[in-house]
ZADO-1210 file (C-alpha; in nm, 4 decimals, padded with zeros to 6 digits):
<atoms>
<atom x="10.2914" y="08.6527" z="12.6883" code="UNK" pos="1"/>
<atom x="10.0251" y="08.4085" z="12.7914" code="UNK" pos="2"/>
<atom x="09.6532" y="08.5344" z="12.7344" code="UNK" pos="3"/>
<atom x="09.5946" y="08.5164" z="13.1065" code="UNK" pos="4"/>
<atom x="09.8693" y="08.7200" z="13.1642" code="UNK" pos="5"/>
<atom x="09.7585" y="08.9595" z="12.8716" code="UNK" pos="6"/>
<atom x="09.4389" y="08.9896" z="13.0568" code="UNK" pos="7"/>
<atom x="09.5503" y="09.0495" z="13.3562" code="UNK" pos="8"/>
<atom x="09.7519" y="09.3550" z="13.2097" code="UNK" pos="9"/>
<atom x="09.4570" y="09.4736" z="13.0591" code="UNK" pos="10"/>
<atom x="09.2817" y="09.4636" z="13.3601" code="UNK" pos="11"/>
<atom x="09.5462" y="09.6436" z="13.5308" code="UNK" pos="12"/>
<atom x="09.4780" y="09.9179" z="13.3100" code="UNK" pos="13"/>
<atom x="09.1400" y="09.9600" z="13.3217" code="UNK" pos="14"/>
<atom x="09.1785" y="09.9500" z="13.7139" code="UNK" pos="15"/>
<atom x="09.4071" y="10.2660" z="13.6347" code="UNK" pos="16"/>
<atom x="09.1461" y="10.4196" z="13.4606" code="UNK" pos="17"/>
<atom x="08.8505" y="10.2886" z="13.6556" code="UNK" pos="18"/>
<atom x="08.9521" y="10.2045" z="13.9694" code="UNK" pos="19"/>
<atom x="08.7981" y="09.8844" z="14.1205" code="UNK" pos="20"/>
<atom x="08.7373" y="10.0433" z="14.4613" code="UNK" pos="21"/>
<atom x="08.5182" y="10.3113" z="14.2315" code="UNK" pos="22"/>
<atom x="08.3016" y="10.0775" z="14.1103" code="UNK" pos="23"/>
<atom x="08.4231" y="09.8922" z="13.8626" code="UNK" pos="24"/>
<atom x="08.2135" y="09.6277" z="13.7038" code="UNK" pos="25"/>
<atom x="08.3877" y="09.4977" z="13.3786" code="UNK" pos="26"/>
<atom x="08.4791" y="09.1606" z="13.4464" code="UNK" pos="27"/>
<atom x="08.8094" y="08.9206" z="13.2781" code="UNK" pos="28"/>
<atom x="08.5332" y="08.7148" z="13.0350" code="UNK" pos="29"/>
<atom x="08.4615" y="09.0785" z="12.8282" code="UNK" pos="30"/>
<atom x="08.8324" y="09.1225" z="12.8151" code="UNK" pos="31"/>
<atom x="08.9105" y="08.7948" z="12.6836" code="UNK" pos="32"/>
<atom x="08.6077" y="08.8403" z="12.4338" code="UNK" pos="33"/>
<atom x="08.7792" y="09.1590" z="12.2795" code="UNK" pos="34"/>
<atom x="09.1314" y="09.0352" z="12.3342" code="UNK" pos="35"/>
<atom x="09.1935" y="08.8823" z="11.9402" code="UNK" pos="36"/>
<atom x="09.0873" y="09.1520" z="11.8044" code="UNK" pos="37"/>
<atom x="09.2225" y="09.4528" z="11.9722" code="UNK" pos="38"/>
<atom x="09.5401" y="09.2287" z="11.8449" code="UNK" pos="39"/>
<atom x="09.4487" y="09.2487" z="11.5383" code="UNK" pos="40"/>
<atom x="09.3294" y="09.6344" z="11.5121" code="UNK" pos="41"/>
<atom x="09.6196" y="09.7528" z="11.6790" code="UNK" pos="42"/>
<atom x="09.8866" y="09.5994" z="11.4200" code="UNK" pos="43"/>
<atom x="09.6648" y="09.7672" z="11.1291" code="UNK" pos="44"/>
<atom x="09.6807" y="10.1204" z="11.3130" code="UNK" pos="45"/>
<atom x="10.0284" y="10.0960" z="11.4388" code="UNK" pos="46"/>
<atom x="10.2993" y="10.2421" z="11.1610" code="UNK" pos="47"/>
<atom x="10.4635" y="09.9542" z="11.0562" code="UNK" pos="48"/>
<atom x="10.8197" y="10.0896" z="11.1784" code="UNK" pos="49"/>
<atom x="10.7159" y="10.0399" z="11.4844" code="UNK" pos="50"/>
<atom x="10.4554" y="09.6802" z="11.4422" code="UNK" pos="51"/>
<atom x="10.6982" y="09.4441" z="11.4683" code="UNK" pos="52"/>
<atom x="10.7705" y="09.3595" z="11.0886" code="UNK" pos="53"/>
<atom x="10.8891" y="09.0707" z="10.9390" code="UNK" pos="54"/>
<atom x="11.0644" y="08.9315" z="10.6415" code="UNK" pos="55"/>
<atom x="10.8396" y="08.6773" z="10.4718" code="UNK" pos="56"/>
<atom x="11.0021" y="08.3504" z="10.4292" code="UNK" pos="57"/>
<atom x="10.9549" y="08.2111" z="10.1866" code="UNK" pos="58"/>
<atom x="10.9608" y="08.5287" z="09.9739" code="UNK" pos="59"/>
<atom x="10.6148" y="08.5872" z="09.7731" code="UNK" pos="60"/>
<atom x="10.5408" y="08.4428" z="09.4038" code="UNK" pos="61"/>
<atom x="10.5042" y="08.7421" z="09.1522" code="UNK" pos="62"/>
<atom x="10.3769" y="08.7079" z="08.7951" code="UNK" pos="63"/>
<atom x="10.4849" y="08.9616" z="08.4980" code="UNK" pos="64"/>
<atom x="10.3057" y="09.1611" z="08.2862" code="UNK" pos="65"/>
<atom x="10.5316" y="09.2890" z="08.0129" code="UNK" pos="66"/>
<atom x="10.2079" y="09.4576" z="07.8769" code="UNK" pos="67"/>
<atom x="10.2136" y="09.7279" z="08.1118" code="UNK" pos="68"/>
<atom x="10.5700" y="09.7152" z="08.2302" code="UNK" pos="69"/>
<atom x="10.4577" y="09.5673" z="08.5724" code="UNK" pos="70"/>
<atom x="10.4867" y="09.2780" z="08.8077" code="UNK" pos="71"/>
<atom x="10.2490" y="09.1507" z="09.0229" code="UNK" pos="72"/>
<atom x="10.3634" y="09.0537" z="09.3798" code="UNK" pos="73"/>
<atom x="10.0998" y="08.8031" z="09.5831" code="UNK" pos="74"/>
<atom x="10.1221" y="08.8702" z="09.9480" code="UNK" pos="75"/>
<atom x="10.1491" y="08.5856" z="10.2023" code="UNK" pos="76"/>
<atom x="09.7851" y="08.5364" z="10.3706" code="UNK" pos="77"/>
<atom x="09.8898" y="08.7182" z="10.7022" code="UNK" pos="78"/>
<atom x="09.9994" y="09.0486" z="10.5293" code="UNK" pos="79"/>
<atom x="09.8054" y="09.3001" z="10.6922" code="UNK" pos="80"/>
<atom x="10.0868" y="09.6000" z="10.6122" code="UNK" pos="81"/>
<atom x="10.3875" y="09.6891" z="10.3605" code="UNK" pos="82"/>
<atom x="10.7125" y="09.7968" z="10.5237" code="UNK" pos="83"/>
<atom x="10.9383" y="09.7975" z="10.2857" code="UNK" pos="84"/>
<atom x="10.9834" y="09.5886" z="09.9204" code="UNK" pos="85"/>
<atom x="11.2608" y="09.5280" z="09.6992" code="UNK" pos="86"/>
<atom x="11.2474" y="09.4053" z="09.3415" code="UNK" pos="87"/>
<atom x="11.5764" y="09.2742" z="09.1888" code="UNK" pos="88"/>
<atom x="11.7552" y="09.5442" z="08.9528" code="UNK" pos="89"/>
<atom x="11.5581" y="09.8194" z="09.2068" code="UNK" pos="90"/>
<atom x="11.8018" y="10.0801" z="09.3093" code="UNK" pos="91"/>
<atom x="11.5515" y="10.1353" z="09.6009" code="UNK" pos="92"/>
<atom x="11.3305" y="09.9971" z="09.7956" code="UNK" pos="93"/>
<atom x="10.9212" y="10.0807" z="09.8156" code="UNK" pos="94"/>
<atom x="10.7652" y="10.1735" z="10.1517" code="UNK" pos="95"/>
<atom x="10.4272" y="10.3203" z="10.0243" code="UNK" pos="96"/>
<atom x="10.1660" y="10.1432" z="09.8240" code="UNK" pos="97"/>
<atom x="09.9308" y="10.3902" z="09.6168" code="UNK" pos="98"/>
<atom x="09.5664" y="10.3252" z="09.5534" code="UNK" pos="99"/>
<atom x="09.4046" y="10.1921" z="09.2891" code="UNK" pos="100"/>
<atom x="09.3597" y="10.5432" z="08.9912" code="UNK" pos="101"/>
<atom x="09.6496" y="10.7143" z="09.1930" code="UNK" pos="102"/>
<atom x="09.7818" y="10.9954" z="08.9490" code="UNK" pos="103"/>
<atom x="10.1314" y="10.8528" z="08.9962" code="UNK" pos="104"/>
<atom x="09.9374" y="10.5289" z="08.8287" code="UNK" pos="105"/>
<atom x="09.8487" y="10.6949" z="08.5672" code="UNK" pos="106"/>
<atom x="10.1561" y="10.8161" z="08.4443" code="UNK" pos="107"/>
<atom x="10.3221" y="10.4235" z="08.4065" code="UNK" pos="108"/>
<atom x="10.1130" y="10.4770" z="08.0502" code="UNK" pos="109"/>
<atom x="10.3507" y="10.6874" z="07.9490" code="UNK" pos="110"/>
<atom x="10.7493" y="10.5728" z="07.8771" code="UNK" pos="111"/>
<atom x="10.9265" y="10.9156" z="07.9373" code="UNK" pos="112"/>
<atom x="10.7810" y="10.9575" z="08.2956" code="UNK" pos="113"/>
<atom x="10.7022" y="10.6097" z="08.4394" code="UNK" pos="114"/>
<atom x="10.8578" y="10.4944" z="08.7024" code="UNK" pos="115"/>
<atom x="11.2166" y="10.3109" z="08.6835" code="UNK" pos="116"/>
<atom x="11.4696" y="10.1414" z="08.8974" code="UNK" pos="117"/>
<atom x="11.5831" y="10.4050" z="09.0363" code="UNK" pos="118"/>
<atom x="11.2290" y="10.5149" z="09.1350" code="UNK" pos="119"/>
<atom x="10.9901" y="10.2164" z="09.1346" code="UNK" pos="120"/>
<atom x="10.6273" y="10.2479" z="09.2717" code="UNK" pos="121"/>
<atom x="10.4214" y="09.9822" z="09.3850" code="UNK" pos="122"/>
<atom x="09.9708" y="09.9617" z="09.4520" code="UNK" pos="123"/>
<atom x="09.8160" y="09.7643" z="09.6414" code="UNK" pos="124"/>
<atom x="09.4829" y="09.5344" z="09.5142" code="UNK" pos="125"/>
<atom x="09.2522" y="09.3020" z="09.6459" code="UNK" pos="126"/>
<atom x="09.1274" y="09.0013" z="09.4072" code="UNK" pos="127"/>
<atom x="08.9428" y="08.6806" z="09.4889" code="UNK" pos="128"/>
<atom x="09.0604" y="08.7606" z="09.8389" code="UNK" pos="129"/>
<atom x="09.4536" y="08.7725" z="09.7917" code="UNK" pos="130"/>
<atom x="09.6532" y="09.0849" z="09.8608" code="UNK" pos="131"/>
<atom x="09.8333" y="09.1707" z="09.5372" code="UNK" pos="132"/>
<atom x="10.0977" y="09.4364" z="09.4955" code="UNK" pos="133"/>
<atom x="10.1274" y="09.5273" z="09.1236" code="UNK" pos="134"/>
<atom x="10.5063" y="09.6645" z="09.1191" code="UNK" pos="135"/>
<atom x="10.6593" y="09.9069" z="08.8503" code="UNK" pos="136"/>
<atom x="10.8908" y="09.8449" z="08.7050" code="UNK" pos="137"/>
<atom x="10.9496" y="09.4678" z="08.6393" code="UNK" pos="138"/>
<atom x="11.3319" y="09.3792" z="08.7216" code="UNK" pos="139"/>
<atom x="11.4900" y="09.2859" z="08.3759" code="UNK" pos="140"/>
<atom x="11.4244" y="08.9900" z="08.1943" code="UNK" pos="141"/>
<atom x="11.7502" y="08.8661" z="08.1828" code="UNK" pos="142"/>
<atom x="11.7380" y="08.8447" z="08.5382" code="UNK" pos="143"/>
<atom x="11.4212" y="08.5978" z="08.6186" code="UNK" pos="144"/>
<atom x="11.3656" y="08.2776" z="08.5846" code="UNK" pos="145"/>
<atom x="11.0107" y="08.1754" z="08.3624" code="UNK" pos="146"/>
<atom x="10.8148" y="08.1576" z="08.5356" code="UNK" pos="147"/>
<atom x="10.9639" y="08.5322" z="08.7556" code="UNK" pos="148"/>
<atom x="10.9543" y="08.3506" z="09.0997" code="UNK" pos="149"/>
<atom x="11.2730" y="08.4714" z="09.1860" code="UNK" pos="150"/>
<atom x="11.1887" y="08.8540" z="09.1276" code="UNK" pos="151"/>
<atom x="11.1502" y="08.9598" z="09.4959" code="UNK" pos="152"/>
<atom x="11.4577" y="09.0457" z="09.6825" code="UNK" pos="153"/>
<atom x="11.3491" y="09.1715" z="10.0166" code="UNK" pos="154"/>
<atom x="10.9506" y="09.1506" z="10.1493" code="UNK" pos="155"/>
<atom x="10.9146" y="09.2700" z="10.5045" code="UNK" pos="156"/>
<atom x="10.5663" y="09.2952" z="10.6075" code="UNK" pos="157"/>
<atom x="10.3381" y="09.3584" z="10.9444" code="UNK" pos="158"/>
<atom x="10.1796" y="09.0140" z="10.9987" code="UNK" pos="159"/>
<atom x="09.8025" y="08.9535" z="11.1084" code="UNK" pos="160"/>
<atom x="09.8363" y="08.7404" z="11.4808" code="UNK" pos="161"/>
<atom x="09.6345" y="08.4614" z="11.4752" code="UNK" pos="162"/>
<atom x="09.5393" y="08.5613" z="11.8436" code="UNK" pos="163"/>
<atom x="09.6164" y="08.7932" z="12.0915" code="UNK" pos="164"/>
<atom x="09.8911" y="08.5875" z="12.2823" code="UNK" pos="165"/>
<atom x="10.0898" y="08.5500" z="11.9127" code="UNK" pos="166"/>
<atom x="10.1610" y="08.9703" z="11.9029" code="UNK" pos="167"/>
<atom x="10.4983" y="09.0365" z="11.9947" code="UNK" pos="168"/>
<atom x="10.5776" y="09.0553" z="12.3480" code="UNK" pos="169"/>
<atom x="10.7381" y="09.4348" z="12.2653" code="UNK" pos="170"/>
<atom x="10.3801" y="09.5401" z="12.2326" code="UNK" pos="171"/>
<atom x="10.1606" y="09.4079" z="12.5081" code="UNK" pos="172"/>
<atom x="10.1662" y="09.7263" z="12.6966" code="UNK" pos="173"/>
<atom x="09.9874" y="09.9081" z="12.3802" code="UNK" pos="174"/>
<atom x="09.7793" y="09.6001" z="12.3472" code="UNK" pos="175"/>
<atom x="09.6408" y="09.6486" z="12.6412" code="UNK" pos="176"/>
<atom x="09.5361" y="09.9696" z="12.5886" code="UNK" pos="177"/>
<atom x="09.3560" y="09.9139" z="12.2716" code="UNK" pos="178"/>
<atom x="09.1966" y="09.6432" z="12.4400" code="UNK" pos="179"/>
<atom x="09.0678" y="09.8299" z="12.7447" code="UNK" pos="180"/>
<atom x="08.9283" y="10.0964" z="12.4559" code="UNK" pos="181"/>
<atom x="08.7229" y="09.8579" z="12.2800" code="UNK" pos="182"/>
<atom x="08.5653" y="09.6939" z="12.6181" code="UNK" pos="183"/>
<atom x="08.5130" y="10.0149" z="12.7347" code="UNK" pos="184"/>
<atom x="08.3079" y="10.1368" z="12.4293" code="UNK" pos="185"/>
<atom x="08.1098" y="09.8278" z="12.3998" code="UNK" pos="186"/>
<atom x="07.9808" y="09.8761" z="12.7452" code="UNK" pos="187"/>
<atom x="07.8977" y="10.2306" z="12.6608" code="UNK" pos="188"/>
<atom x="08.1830" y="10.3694" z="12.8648" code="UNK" pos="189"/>
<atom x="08.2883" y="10.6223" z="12.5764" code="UNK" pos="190"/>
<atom x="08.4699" y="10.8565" z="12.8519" code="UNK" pos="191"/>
<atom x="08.7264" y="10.5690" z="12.9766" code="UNK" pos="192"/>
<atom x="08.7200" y="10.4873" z="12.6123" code="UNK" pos="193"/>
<atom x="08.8510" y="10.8084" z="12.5403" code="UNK" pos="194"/>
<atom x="09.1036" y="10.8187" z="12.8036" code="UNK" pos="195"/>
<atom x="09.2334" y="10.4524" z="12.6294" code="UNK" pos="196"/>
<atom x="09.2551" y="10.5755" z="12.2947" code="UNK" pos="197"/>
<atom x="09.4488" y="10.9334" z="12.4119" code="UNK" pos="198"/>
<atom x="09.7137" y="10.6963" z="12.6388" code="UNK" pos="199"/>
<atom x="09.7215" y="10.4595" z="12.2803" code="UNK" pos="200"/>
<atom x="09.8216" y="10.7468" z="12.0949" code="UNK" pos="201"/>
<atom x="10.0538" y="10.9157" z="12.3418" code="UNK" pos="202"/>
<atom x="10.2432" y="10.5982" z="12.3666" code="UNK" pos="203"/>
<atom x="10.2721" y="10.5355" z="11.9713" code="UNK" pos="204"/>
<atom x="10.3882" y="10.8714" z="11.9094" code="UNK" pos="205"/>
<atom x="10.6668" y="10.8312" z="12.2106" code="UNK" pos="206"/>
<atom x="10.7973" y="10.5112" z="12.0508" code="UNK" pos="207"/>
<atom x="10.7783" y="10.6601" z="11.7314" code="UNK" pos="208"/>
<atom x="11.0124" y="10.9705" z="11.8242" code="UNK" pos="209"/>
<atom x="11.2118" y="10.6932" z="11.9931" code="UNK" pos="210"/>
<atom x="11.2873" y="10.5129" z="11.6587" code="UNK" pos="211"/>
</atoms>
């Protein structure tokens, strides 16, 4: 959708909300102003079933570490949310990324109850500004290349939009709504705010029943 039209829908709501024969005084330039990122804070609260995910392409480098019997995964620069990641030799794939000192972390110390192919876990990390996912356990040796950039078999991801108009057109309507709560609380409107964020909500949980 273009961003006129994009603001024009989230004018449309706010009208809803606020009708302009009440009153109304928010005007198209403070939409536009919030418009990149209510994009952007709406694909980090949505569940990723449900943002749009992708497959990266090309798939991400990873590095081993046969010290700790991991491998690190380096997300691509948009990655903004995990949906699901598959190692080579994995039985499974990983859909939740524990933080760093997790007690499910902890346990890779140990060889009799670390995790395995059958079970693999994966953290997330932030260094020097790159998203890393350190992954347990590395897929077998005999089935990388040296260096392992070959170990990822499946990376689908939630992507950060570069601006409003690059979300997926399957979320505009929630988009909007987002956007008209975040105008609406910077011009100290915190009831209509409110009423946004409640409709936000409603309509996540409707398309997640939906899935």
């Amino acid at each position: 959708m273009t961003r006129a039209g994009l603001i024009d829908l989230v004018a449309a709501v706010m009208d809803e909300i606020n009708p302009l024969s009440e009153g109304e005084t928010i005007l198209n330039p403070q939409i536009d102003a919030q418009l990149d990122q209510a994009a952007i804070s709406l694909v980090q609260m949505l569940p990723p079933s449900i943002a749009c995910p992708v497959n990266a392409n090309p798939l991400p480098l990873s590095q081993n570490h046969k010290e700790d019997f991991s491998i690190d995964v380096v997300c691509p620069p948009d990655f903004v949310r995990l949906h699901r990641l598959k190692l080579k030799d994995w039985i499974r794939s990983v859909t939740i990324l524990y933080p760093d000192g997790d007690r499910l972390l902890l346990l890779q110390d140990y060889v009799h109850v670390r995790s395995t192919f059958r079970r693999p876990t994966a953290s997330l990390y932030h260094v020097d500004g790159l998203d890393i996912l350190t992954c347990y356990p590395p897929p077998k040796e005999d089935s990388l290349s040296d260096p392992p950039e070959d170990a990822v078999e499946e990376f689908v991801y939630v992507q950060r939009p570069d601006n409003a108009q690059s979300i997926d057109n399957r979320l505009a309507d929630l988009l909007a709504w987002n956007a008209a709560a975040i105008v609406y609380s910077i011009a100290g409107q915190t009831d209509h705010a409110e009423l946004c964020r409640n409709r936000l909500a409603a309509m996540i949980e409707t398309q997640v029943k939906h899935l």
